[in-house]
Each structure stands twice: as structure tokens, then as C-alpha cells.
C-alpha positions as CSV (number, residue, x, y, z in Angstrom):
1,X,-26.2,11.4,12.2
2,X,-22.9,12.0,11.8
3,X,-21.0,12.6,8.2
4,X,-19.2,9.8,9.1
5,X,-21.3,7.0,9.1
6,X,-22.2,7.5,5.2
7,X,-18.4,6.9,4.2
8,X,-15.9,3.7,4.4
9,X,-12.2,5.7,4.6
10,X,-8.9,4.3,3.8
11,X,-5.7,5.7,4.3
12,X,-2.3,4.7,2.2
13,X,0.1,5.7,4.6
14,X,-0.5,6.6,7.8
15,X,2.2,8.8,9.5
16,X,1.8,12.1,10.6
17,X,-0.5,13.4,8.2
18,X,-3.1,10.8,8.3
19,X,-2.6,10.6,12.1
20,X,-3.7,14.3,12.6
21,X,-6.9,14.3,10.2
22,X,-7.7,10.9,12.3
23,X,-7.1,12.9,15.5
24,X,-8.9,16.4,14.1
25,X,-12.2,14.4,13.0
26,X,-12.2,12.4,16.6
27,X,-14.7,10.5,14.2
28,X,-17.5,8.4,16.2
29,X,-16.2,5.2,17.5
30,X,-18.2,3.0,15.2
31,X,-16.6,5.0,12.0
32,X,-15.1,2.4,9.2
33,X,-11.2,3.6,8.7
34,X,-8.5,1.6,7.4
35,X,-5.3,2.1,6.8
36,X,-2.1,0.3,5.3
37,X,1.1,1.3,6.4
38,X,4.7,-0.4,5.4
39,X,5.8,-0.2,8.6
40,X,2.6,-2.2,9.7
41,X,3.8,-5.1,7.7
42,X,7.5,-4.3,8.5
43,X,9.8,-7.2,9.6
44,X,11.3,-5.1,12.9
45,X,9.0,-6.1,15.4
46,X,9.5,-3.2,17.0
47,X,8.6,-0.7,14.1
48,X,5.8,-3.5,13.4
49,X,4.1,-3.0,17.3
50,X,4.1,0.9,16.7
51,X,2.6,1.0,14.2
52,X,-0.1,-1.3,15.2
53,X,-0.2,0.4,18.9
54,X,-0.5,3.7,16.7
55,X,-3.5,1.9,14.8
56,X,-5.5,1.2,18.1
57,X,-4.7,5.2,19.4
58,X,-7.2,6.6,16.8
59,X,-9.8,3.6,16.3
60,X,-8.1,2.5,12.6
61,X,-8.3,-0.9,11.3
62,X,-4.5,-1.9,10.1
63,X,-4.6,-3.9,7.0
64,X,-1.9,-5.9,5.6
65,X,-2.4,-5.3,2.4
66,X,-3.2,-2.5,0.2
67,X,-6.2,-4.4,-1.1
68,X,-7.6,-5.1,1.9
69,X,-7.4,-1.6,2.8
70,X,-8.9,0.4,0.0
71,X,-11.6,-2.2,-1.7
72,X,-14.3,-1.3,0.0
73,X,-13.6,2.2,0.9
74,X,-15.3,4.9,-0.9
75,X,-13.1,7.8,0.1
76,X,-9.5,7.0,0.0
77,X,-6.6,9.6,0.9
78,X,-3.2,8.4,-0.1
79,X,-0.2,10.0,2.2
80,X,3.0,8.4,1.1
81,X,6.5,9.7,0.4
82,X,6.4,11.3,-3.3
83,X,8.6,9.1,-4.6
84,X,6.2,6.3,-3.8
85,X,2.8,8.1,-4.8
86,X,2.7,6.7,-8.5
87,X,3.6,3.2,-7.3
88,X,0.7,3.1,-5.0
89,X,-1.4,4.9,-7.6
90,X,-1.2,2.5,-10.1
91,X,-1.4,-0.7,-7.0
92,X,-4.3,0.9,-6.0
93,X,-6.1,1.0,-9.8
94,X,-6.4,-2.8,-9.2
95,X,-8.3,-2.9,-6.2
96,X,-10.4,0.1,-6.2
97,X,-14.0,0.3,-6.2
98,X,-15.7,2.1,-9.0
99,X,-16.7,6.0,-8.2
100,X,-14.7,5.7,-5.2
101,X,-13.1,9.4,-4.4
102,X,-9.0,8.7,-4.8
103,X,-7.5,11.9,-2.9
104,X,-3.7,12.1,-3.8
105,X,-2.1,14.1,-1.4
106,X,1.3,13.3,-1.8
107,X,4.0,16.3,-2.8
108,X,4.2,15.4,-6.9
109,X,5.0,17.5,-9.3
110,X,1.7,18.4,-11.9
111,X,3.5,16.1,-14.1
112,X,2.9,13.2,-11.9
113,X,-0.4,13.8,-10.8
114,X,-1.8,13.9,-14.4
115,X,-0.1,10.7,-14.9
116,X,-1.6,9.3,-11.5
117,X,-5.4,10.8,-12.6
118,X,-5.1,9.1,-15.9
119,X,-4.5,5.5,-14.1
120,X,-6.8,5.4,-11.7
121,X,-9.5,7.4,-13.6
122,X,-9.7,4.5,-16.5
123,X,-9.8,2.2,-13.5
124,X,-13.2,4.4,-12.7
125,X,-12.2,6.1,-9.8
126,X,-12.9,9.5,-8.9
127,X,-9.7,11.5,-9.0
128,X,-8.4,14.2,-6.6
129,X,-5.1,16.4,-7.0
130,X,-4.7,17.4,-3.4
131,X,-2.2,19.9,-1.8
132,X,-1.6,19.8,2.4
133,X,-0.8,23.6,2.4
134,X,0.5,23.7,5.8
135,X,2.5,21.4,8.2
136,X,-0.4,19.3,9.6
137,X,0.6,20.5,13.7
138,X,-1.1,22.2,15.2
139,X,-4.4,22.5,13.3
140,X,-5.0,18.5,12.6
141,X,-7.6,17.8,10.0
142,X,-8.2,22.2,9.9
143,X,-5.4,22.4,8.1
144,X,-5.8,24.3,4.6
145,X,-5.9,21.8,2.0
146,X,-6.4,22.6,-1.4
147,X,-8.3,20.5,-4.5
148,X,-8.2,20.1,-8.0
149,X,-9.7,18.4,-11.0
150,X,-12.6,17.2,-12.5
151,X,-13.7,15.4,-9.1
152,X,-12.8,18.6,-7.2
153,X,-16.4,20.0,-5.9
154,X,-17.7,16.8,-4.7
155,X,-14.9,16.1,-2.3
156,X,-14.7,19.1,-1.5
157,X,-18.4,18.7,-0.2
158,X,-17.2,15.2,1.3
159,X,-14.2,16.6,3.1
160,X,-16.5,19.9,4.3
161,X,-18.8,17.3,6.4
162,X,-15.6,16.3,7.5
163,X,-15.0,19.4,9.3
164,X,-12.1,20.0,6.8
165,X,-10.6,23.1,5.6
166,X,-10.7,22.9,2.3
167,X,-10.7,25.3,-1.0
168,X,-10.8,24.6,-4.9
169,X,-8.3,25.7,-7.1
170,X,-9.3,26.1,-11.0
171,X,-7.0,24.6,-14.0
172,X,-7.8,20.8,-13.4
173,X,-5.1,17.6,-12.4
174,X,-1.9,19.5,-11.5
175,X,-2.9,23.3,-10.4
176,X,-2.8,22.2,-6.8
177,X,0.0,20.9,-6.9
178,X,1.7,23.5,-8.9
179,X,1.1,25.8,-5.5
180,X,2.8,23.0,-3.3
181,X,5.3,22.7,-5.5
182,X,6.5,26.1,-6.4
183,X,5.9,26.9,-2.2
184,X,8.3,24.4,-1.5
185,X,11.3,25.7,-2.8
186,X,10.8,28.5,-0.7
187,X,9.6,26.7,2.9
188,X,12.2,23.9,2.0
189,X,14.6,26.1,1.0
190,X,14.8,28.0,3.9
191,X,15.6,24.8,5.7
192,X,18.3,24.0,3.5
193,X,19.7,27.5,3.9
194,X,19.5,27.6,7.9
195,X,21.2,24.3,7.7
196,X,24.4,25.4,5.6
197,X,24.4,29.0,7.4
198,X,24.0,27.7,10.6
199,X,26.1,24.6,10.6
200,X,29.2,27.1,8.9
201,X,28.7,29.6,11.9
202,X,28.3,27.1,14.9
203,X,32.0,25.3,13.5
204,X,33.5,29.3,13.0
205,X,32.3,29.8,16.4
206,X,30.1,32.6,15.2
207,X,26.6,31.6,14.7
208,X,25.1,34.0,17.7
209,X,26.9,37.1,15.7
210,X,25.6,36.0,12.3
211,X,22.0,35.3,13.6
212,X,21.8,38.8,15.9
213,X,23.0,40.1,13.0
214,X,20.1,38.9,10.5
215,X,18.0,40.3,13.3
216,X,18.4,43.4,12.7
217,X,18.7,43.4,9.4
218,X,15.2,41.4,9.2
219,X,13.5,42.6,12.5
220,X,10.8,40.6,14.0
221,X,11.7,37.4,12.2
222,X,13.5,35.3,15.5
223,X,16.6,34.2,13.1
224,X,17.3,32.1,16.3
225,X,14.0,30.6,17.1
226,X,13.6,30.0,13.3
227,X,17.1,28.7,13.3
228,X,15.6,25.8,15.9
229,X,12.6,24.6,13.5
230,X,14.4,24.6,10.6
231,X,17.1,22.6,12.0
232,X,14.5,19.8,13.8
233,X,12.4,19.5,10.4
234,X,15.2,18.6,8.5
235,X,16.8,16.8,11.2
236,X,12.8,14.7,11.9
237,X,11.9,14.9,7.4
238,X,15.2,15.2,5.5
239,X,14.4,12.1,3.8
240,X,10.8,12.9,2.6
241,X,11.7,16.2,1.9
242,X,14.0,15.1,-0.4
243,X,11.8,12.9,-2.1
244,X,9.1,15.7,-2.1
245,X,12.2,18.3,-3.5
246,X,13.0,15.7,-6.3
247,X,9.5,16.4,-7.7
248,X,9.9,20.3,-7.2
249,X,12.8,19.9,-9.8
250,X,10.3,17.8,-12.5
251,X,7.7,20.5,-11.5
252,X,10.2,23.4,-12.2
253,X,12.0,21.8,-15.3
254,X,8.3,21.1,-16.7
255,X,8.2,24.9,-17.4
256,X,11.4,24.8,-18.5
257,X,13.6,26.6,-16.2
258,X,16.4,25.5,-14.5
259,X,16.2,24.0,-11.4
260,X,19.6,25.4,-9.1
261,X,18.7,25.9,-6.1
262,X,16.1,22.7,-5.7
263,X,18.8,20.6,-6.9
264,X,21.1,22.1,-3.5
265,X,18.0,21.9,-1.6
266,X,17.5,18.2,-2.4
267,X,21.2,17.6,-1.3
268,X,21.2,19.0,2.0
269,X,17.8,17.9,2.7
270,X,19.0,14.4,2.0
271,X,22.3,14.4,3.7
272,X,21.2,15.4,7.4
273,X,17.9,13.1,7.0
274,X,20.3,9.9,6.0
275,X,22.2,10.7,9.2
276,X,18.9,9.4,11.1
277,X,19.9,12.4,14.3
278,X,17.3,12.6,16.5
279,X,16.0,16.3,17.5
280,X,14.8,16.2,21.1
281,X,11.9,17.8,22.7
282,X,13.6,21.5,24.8
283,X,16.7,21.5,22.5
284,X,18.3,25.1,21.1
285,X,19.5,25.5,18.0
286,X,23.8,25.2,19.1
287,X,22.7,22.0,20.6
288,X,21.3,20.5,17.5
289,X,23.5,21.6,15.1
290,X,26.7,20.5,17.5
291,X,24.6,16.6,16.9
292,X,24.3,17.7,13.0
293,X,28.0,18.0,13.0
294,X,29.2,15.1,15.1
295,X,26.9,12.7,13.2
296,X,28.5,14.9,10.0
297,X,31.6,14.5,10.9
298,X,31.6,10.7,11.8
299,X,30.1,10.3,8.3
300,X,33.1,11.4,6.8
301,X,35.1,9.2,9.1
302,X,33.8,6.1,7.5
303,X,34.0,7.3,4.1
């Protein structure tokens, strides 16, 4: 019998993440998942009918509401935007089934997490700190995921019969996240930095030069090719990143230190998500920066 069938899942959120664990598990068809999205309940009929048609793709029960989602579900993984994770958190400690497992994936700062353990543990759920430790493409639901907190080991034995890839980390609520937290001002970082570098050198007119230069000063690393990503994740997740960076500030100021360059990170992050540029599929790096800098410069137009 399949893990499956001893489980009723529930998703908060389901966007890329949740799609790709849904997609990795290619769970038998008779599998209980349910999900709420906003955008399932959203009043563009458009963004309404994607979501649903993106519902049907993977075999996933849309709910409109939260409560419907999650009340009978024994294992729930919440995937929202950060800035969002203690608002469902503390929804969700109203409608949640006792000893049900709550998995918080979301990118919070330790701070947050603690405070999101403490609501929905006196609510008698089963509280999880998780950390997505790597973008979710291409390894789906393989991707290394990392738990902890009191509730730790037994999902971890859930999410095993999953098929999941998953490890403990000691130090209770918070230690996961500390990981996520302190690696993203690094990995988001660097796509603040390509941004600013690369957007200077494509208007100078000497962006090929600066990049072939980096080359050989860092051989091996495809300033170029890196140059591309960098550009389409910001361009595709500015937004969330942003919300995710706002939370590596808490997490850095919680050890008291100051917080410079997450604070420059957060800005640029935000600025070419809010400009809503779409990267397309086959694009170089010149092309999408010359569409970060027209969409840049009409900005400034209406301002």
C-alpha cells in the first residue's frame, strides 16, 4: 500500500514549490490533497481559471477557504510568501486538527518561526521549522529539505515514505531556518549584485569586457551564463524575494549585527520584481537586461 493512502495533505499555497513536491510524489490517483491558494479565490477570472486548471494538472482538490483545506488534513505544508507565513499560521490555529503535523516552509527568520511554533503548538498541532534548501527545479519533491524542532523525527519519517529528501538539524524551532536565512544573503545577494553590475555595464556598453573579465579572474564560473539566471530569478521572484530578504534582515539583526548589504539586497530585489518584466524561455543575458532597463527607465518616466 502506498505511504500515501495513510495521510490527508493540505497545502497553503500552492505555486511552484507545492507544485513540484505534487509532481515528484506522482502520488496514486485516489491520494487526499488539498490545497488553498489566493489566486484560486482571486477575482481575475483569468488568474482564478489557472489556478484551478493548475489544480486539476496534479490531482489537488482547490478549496476556497483555508478551513476547508486544512481541517481534516493530518499533514499540512504551508508555502506562502514570508511576509504572509505568520498570518496563515495563526488562521490556521483555528481550524486545525489536533496532532496534525504543521510544516512551515516558508523563508522566516528563527524569530518568526518560534513565534509561529508557539501558536499553533497551544492550538495542539505538531510543529515543523522547515527549510527548502535548494530551488525546487529540477529535483521536485528530492529536493534537500531540512527540519527542526520538537516534531522533527516524526516528519521526517512522514516525509521519508514520501520519497522526500529530507535531514534533521539539532537546536529546536529556528536552527533550520537560521541555515536558509544566513544562505540567503549569499544566493540572493548574488542576484542583487549581477543585477547592479550587469545593468551598469549593458548601459556603458561594456558588460561583455566586464563579464570576460571576471572570467578569468574566477575561472570556471560562466560569469555570463550566471549572469542569465540571476537576471530571470529576479526578474520571475523579485517580489518574494524581497519578502523572504526582509526576514534575513530580522534574522541577522536578531544576533545583533547590522544588516547592510540585506537591506541593498531587499531593494533591488524589489525594484525589478515590482516592474512585473517577463523573462522568456531562449533569452541571453543583454536581452534581458535591455527589458530590465526599458521597463527601468519608463518607471522613472512616470515618477
Amino acid at each position: 500500500m502506498s505511504a500515501f493512502m495513510d495521510h490527508k495533505i493540505a497545502f497553503i499555497g500552492f505555486g511552484e514549490a507545492a507544485s513540484a513536491f505534487v509532481k515528484g510524489w506522482n502520488a496514486p490517483s485516489d491520494t487526499i490533497i488539498m490545497a488553498y491558494d489566493i489566486k484560486g479565490i482571486h477575482k481575475d477570472e483569468v488568474v482564478r481559471s489557472a489556478k484551478e486548471n493548475e489544480y486539476r494538472t496534479y490531482n489537488v482538490t482547490g478549496c476556497s477557504t483555508l478551513c476547508d483545506a486544512i481541517r481534516q488534513a493530518d499533514v499540512i505544508f504551508s508555502l506562502v510568501t514570508a511576509d504572509q507565513a505568520s498570518i496563515v499560521a495563526n488562521l490556521a490555529s483555528k481550524f486545525i486538527s489536533k496532532e496534525s503535523y504543521f510544516l512551515d516552509c516558508n523563508s522566516c527568520a528563527p524569530g518568526t518561526k518560534r513565534r509561529n511554533a508557539d501558536i499553533l503548538n497551544d492550538a495542539g498541532a505538531r510543529y515543523v521549522d522547515v527549510a527548502v534548501m535548494a530551488p525546487v527545479h529540477p529535483r521536485l519533491h528530492k529536493t534537500p529539505v531540512a527540519l527542526s524542532g520538537d516534531h522533527a523525527k516524526a516528519a521526517q519519517a512522514i516525509l521519508d515514505s514520501f520519497d522526500m529528501n529530507t535531514y534533521i538539524v539539532e537546536g529546536g524551532v529556528g536552527a533550520s531556518s537560521s541555515i536558509k536565512m544566513i544562505r540567503s544573503i549569499m544566493v540572493k545577494g548574488f542576484e542583487a549584485l549581477f543585477s547592479e553590475c550587469v545593468l551598469a555595464g549593458r548601459k556603458a556598453g561594456v558588460e561583455e569586457v566586464v563579464l570576460e573579465s571576471l572570467d578569468e579572474t574566477y575561472p570556471g564560473f560562466d560569469f555570463k551564463d550566471k549572469a542569465n539566471y540571476m537576471l530571470e530569478r529576479s526578474m520571475t521572484h523579485g517580489v518574494r524575494r524581497a519578502s523572504e530578504l526582509r526576514e534575513v534582515v530580522l534574522s541577522i539583526e536578531e544576533l545583533g549585527l547590522q544588516a547592510d548589504m540585506a537591506h541593498a539586497t531587499v531593494a533591488w530585489q524589489q525594484r525589478i520584481g515590482d516592474l512585473q518584466v517577463k523573462a522568456c524561455e531562449g533569452e541571453n543575458y543583454q536581452e534581458r537586461a535591455d527589458k530590465v532597463l526599458r521597463a527601468l527607465a519608463q518607471d522613472k518616466g512616470k515618477s
